[in-house]
N, C-alpha and C positions, 0 to 999 in steps of 0.2 A: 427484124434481126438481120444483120449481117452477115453473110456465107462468106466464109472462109475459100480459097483455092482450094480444092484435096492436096495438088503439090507443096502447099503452102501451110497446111493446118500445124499447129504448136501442136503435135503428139504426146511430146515428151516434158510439156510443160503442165498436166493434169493436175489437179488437185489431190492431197494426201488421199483423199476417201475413192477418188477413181480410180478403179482399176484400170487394163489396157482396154484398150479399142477391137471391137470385134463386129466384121461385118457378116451382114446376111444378103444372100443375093435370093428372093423372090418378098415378094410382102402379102402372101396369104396367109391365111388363119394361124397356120402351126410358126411361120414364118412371125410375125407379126406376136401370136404369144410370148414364143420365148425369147425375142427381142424385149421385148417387156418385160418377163420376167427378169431376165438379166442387166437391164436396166435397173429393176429394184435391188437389184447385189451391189451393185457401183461400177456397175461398164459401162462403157460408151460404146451406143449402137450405131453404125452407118449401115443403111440400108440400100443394095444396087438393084433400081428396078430398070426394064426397057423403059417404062414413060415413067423418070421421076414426078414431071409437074402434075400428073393423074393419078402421083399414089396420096391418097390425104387422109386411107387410113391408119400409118403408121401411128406406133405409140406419141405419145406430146414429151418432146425433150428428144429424140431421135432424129438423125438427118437422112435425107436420102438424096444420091445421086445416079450416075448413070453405075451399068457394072462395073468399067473402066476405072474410072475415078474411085468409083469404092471402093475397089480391088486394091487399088495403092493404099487406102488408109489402114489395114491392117494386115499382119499375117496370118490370121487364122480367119476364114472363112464360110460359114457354114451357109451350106448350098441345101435349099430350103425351097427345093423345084423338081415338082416329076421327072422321070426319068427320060420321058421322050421328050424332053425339051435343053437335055447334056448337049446335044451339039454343037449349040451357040458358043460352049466354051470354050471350043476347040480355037476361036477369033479371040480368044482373050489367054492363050499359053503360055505367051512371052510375059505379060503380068501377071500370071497365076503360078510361075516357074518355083519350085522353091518354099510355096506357102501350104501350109495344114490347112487339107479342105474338108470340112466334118459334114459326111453324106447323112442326111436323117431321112431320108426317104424310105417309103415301103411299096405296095406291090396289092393288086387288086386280089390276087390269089397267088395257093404256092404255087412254085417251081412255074411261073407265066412265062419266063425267061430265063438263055442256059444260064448264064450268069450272074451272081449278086448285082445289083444296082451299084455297088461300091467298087467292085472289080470292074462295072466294064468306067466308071469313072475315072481310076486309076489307069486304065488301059487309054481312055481318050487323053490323060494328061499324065503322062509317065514321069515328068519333071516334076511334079505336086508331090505332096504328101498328104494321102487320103485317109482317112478313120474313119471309122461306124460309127456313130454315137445317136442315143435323143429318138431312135426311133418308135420306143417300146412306150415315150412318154406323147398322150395325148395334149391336143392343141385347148379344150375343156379344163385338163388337170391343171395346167400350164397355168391358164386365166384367172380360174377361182382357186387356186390353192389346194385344191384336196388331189395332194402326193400321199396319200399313205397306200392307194392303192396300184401306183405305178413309182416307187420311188427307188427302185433298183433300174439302174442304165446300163447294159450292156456294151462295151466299146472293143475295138478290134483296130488294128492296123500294124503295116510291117515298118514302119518305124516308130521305134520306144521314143524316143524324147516328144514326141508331135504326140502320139497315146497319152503321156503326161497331163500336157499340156490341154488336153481336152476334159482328162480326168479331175483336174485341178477344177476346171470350171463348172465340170458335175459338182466336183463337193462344194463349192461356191454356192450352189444352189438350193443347198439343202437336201441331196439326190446322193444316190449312191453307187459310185462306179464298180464296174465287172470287166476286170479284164480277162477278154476271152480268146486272146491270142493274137494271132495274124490274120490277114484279111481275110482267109480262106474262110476265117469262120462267119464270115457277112451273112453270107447264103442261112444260113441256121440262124443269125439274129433278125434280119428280115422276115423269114417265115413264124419267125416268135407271136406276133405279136397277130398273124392272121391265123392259130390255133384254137380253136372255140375249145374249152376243155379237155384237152388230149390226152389226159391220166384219166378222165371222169367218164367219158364216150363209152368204153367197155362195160364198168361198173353200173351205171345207167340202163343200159340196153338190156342187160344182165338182167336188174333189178325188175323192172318194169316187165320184162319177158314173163319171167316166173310170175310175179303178182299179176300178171293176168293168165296165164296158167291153173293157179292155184286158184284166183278166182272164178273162172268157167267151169273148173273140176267141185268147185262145193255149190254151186248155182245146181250143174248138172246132180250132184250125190244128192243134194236136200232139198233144195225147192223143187227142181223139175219132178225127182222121188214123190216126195210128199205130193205132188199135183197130179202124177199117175198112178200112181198105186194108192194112198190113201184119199184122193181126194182132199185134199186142204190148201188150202192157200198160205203160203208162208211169205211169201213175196217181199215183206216188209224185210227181211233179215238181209234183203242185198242192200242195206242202208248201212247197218253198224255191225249186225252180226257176222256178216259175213268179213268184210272187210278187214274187223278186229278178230280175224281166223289170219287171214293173210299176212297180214303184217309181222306179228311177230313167225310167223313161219319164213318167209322172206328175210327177217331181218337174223334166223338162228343159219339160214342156209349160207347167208351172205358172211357171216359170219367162219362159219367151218370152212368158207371157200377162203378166207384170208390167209391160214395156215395150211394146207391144203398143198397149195405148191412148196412150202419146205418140206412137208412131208416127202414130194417128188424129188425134190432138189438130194433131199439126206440118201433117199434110195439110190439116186444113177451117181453121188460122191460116191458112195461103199460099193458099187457094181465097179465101177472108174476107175478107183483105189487113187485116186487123185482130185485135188480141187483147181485144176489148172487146165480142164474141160470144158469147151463153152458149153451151157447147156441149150433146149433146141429153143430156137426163138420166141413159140408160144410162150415157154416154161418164163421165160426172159419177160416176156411183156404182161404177163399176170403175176409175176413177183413184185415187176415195178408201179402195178396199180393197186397194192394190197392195202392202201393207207386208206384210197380211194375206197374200196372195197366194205371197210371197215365203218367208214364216214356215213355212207350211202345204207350200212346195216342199223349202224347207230339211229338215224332218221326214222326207219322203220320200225322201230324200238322206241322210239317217245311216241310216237302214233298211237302202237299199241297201248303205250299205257297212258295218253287220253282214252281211245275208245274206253279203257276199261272202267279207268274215272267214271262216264256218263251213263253205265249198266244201271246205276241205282232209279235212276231218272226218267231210263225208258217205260213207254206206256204199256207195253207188253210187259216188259217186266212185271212194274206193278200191279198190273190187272193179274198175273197168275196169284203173285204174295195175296193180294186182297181176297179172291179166289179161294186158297190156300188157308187161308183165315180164318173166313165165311165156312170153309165146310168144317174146318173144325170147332168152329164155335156151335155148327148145327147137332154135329155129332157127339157134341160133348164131352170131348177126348183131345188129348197134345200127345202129340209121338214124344218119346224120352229123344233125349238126347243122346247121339251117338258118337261115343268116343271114336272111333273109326275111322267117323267121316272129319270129325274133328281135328283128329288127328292130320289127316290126309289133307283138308283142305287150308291148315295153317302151315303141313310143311312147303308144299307145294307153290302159294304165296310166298313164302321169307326166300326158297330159291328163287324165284323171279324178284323181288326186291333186291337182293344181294345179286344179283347175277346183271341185272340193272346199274346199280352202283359201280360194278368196277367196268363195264360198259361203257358207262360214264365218264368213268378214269383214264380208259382209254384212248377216248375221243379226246379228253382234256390234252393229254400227254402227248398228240401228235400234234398240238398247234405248234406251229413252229418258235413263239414264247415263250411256250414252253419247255418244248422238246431242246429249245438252246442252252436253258435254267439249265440243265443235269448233264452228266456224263454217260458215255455209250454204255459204260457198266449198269446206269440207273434208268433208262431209257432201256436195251435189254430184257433188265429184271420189269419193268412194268409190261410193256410191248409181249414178251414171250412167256414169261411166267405167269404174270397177271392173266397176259391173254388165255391163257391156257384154262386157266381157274374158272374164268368169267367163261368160254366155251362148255366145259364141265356144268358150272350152273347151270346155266340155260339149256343146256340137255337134260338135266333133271328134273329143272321146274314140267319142258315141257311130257316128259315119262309122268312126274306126279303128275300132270294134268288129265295124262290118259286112265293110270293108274287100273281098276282090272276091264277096262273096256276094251283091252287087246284081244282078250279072253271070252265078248260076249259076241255071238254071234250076229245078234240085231244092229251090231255097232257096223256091217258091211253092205247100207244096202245094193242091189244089184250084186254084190259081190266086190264092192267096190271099198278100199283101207279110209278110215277117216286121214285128211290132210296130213295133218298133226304127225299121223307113225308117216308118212311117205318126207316128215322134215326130220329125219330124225336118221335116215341113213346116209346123207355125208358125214355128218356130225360124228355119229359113231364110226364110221371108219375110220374119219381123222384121228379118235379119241385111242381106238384099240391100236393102230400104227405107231402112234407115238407111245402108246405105252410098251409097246416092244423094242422100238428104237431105243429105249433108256433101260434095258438087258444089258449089263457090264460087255456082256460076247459084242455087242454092235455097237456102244457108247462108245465104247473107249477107243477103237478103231476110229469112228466116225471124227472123234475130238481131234486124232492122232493127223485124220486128212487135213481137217477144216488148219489144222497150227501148221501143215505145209508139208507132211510125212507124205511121199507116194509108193505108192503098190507097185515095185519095177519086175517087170514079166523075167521068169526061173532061168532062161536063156540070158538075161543081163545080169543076175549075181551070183555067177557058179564063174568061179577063177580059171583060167587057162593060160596056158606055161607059153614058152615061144614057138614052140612046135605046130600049136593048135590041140592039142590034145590035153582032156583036162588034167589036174591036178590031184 
């Protein structure tokens, strides 16, 4: 095949279905994907490496030259090379004057360096025009297709037409642009993408803290109990039984802790008499992980009801039923049935089933599918009211569960509360706060802050005449 000059190439003689020419200057992996990819859109790729004739694994249908040459076939550029390797460009300024150079580069960890990878680009070639783009999207997604879970692209830079013009080529791609301002914000899209979880890390540590908490605390109450003082071995209950203690207690605490901080939030608005206070940064970063919070509670809540499912199945289980059986087949007698217990043990079920389902709802309602389906009014009324209901539940299923074992004394051994009441005191303060926050004396106030009314201190609304003295 015949190479064209670079000086020389017909540009502007492309065929209907080609787009423009858009070069990349490195040909590694990420470099190399999305020349590909963008080649399946209808661009035309020139690739600028230091040894063209050793690059041979460019895509098939792409050219490569030196960076010089390359540089001339297009204005827009994407620079597709570690960062300690920008120096070079500074030999190529006079051909890079004037063209959109889209930095994709990221960073081994945050803040490695004071400045974005894009600023100090911009600052090596001041005559460029530099943009963020393509960072958050891997060189993997790129190849085999599966954008659905990086298919938002982040882009920045302080000129608008050159930001366009790279966005355009996002949506070209199937991908969906964010513009996220001026370059300042590089720094913040950079460290995007080297975040493991960052709304999840709290909620996690949380989780897992307490569930091993709660699980050392019924190890120590029942097994180690039952093995000093009565002598038995119960041992086998750290398998299911115990486990299916934790979880839904984990999952009703995680829960009360979701609402928890507006609870905090409603107090220091009516302390403040304004909503125009920052509140203190803890208060700040446990409001913004509440979804997480809820997510994480959710999880622990279908657990429990597996464990509960395979109660019928357990061998202990059954050996007492058969047991149970046996001795009254020997004795020749059935205990009546007690409406009582009856009662107690089907209300107690339908609140954890119900308390379950809108759990459910909730979890549903936050994917963002759906959360985008409805309006903030309907999103709201599910989220807070709902939540509120489904909290409610599940404090009562878990009260029925206890039901009068609050009352019996054997139910303490050592002296020691079953799990169960120790999950039961966030929930109820959550539950008794808010029912006094909705007292007309503190509601209507509080509504009056949240719509933008503030509490101005008696020295700024008492009128005074020209004199100074009042009126």
């Amino acid at each position: 095949m015949e190479t064209h000059s670079p000086n020389t190439m017909p540009l502007t003689s492309d065929p209907p279905n080609k787009k423009q020419t858009v070069c990349v200057f490195g040909t590694g992996d990420f470099g190399r994907s999305l020349g590909h990819k963008m080649m399946q859109c209808g661009y035309t790729i020139v690739y600028g490496s230091r040894n063209p004739k050793n690059s041979k694994l460019i895509p098939q249908g792409a050219t490569v030259f030196s960076h010089t040459e390359a540089a001339e076939t297009s204005d827009i550029i994407i620079i597709a090379i570690h960062r300690r390797y920008y120096e070079f460009l500074e030999s190529l300024k006079e051909t890079l004057n004037g063209k959109v150079l889209v930095d994709v580069s990221n960073n081994l960890k945050i803040n490695q360096y004071p400045e974005s990878n894009a600023e100090y680009l911009a600052r090596l070639l001041p005559e460029s025009k530099v943009v963020k783009a393509f960072n958050t999207v891997s060189a993997w997604a790129l190849q085999s297709g599966a954008l659905d879970a990086s298919r938002q692209v982040f882009v920045c830079g302080n000129d608008s037409k050159s930001k366009e013009k790279v966005m355009d080529i996002v949506r070209s791609l199937g991908l969906t642009p964010l513009d996220k301002g001026s370059l300042l914000a590089a720094k913040e899209i950079e460290d995007y993408p080297l975040q493991l979880f960052p709304m999840w890390k709290y909620p996690i540590f949380l989780s897992f803290g307490l569930a091993a908490f709660i699980f050392i605390y019924s190890v120590i109450r029942d097994v180690v109990y039952s093995s000093v003082v009565k002598n038995k071995d119960i041992s086998y209950s750290i398998v299911i039984r115990i486990p299916n203690r934790v979880c839904p207690i984990v999952a009703l605490v995680l829960l009360a802790l979701v609402y928890l901080p507006g609870i905090f939030a409603a107090i220091l608005q009516l302390y403040n008499g304004t909503k125009y206070r920052r509140f203190p940064d803890w208060l700040d970063k446990w409001m913004l992980c509440r979804k997480q919070l809820g997510l994480v509670a959710l999880a622990f809540a279908f657990i429990h009801v597996l464990y509960t499912l395979v109660i019928p199945i357990r061998y202990s289980v059954r050996w007492k039923w058969n047991s149970y059986i046996i001795q009254q087949a020997l004795n020749n007698k059935t205990d009546p049935l007690s409406l009582g217990n009856a009662w107690h043990s089907d209300a107690y079920l339908a609140l954890g089933i119900l308390g379950f389902f809108f759990f459910l709802l909730l979890g549903i309602t936050s994917l963002p599918s759906v959360a985008n389906s409805v309006n903030w009014r309907e999103f709201r009324f599910v989220q807070s009211y709902l939540g509120y209901l489904t909290l409610v539940l599940c404090t009562a299923h878990t009260l029925g569960y206890g039901g009068k074992r609050f009352l019996n004394a054997a139910s303490y051994p050592w002296g020691l509360p079953a799990a169960y009441i120790l999950s039961l005191i966030i929930p109820c303060i959550v539950l008794v706060i808010k029912f006094v926050l909705m007292f007309p004396c503190l509601d209507r106030p509080l509504t009056a802050i949240r719509q933008g009314w503030e509490r101005k201190p008696k020295h700024l609304c008492e009128p005074h005449n020209l004199s100074g003295s009042s009126v």
